[in-house]
C-alpha positions as CSV (number, residue, x, y, z in Angstrom):
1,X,43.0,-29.0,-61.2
2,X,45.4,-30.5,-59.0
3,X,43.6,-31.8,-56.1
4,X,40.2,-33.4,-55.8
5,X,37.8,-31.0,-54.0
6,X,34.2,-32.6,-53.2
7,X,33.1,-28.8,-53.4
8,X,33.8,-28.9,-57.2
9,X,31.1,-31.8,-57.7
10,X,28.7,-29.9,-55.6
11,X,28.5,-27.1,-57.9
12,X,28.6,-28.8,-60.9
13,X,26.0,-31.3,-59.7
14,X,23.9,-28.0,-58.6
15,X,24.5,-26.3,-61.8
16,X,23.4,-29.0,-64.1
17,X,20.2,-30.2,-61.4
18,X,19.1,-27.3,-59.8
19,X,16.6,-28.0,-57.3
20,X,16.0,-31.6,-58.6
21,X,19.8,-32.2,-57.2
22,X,18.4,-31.6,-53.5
23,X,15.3,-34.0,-53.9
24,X,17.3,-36.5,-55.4
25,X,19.1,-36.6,-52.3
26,X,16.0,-36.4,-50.4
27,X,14.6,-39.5,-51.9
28,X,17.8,-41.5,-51.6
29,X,18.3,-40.4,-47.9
30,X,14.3,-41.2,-47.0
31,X,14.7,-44.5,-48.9
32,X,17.9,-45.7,-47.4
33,X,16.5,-45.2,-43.7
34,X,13.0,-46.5,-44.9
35,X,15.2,-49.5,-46.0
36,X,17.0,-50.0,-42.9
37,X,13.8,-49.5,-40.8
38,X,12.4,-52.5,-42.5
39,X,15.6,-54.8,-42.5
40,X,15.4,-54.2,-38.5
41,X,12.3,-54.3,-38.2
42,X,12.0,-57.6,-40.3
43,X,15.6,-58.8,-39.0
44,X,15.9,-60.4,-42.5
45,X,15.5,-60.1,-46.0
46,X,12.7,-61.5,-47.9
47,X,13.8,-63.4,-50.9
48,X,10.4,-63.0,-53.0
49,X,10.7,-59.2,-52.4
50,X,13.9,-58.6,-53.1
51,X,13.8,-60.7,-56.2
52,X,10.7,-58.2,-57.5
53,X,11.9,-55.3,-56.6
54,X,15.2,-56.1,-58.2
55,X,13.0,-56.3,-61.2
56,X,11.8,-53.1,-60.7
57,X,15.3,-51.7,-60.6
58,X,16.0,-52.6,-63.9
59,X,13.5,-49.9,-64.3
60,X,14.8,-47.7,-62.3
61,X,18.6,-47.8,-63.9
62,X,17.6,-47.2,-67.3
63,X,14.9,-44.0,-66.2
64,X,18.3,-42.9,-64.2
65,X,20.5,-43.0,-68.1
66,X,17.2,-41.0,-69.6
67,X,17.2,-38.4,-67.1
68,X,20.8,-38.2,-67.3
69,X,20.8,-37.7,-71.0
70,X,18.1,-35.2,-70.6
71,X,19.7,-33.4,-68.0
72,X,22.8,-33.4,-70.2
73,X,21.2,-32.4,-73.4
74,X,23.5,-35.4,-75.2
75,X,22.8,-39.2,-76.5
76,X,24.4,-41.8,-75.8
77,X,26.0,-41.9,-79.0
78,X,28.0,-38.9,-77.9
79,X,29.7,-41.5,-75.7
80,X,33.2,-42.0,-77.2
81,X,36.3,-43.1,-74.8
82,X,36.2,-45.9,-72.2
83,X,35.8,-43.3,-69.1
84,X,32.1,-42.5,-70.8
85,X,31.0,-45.9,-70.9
86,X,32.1,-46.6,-67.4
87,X,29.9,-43.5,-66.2
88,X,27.2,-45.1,-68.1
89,X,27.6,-47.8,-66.1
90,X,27.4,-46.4,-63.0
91,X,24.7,-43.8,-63.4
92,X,22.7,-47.5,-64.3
93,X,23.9,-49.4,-61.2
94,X,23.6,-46.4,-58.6
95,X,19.6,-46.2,-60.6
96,X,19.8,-50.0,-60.2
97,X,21.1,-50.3,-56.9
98,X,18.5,-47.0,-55.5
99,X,15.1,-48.3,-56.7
100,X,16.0,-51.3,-55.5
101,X,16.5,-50.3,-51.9
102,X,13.4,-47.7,-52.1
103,X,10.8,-50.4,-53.9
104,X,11.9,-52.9,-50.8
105,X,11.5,-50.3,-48.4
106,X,8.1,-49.5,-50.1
107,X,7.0,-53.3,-50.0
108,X,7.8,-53.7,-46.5
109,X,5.8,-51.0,-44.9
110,X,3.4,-51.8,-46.9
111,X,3.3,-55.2,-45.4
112,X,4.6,-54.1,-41.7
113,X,1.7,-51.3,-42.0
114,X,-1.1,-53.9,-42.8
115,X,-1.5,-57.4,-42.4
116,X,0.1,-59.4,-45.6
117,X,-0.4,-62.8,-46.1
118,X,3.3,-63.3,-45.2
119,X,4.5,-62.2,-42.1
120,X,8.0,-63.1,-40.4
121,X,8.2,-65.8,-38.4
């Protein structure tokens, strides 16, 4: 494999996902422009939010290393070179980083939807 072919991760991605692959995507496109809405919307991020839905992706990263390993049908003891634990990484940061977003987004229609005790100013 000489050249890097973004058609090559599609069909393993597919093969190892199935359907879930396309909902995934789903979700993380609906909760990136629910997140966006909100942040123009808003014109501002709210620190008290952000802060608890940070803690909620904490959450969210380590469900994203469970599914993986379920996907995967292996442990994390099956993780031997440096490239491994740097994947473990990131399938916990991109978990991180996409609950984050989505639980934000979440919290601010919730509060742009009804009245919350604290609106922008």
């Amino acid at each position: 494999m000489k050249d890097l072919d973004p058609m090559v991760f599609l069909a393993v991605f597919q093969e190892m996902l199935s359907p879930v692959m396309w909902l995934l995507m789903i979700v993380a496109i609906a909760g990136f422009a629910m997140f966006t809405m909100v942040l123009v919307r808003e014109k501002r991020l709210d620190s008290s939010r952000l802060v608890r839905s940070e803690l909620a992706g904490l959450l969210g990263g380590a469900l994203a290393l469970v599914f993986t390993a379920y996907v995967t049908h292996s442990g994390f003891t099956d993780a031997g070179g440096p490239i491994d634990w740097l994947l473990v990484g990131v399938i916990f940061g991109v978990g991180l980083v996409g609950t984050t977003l989505i639980v934000y987004a979440i919290m601010g229609c919730r509060c742009g939807c009804f009245k919350c005790d604290k609106s922008p100013q």
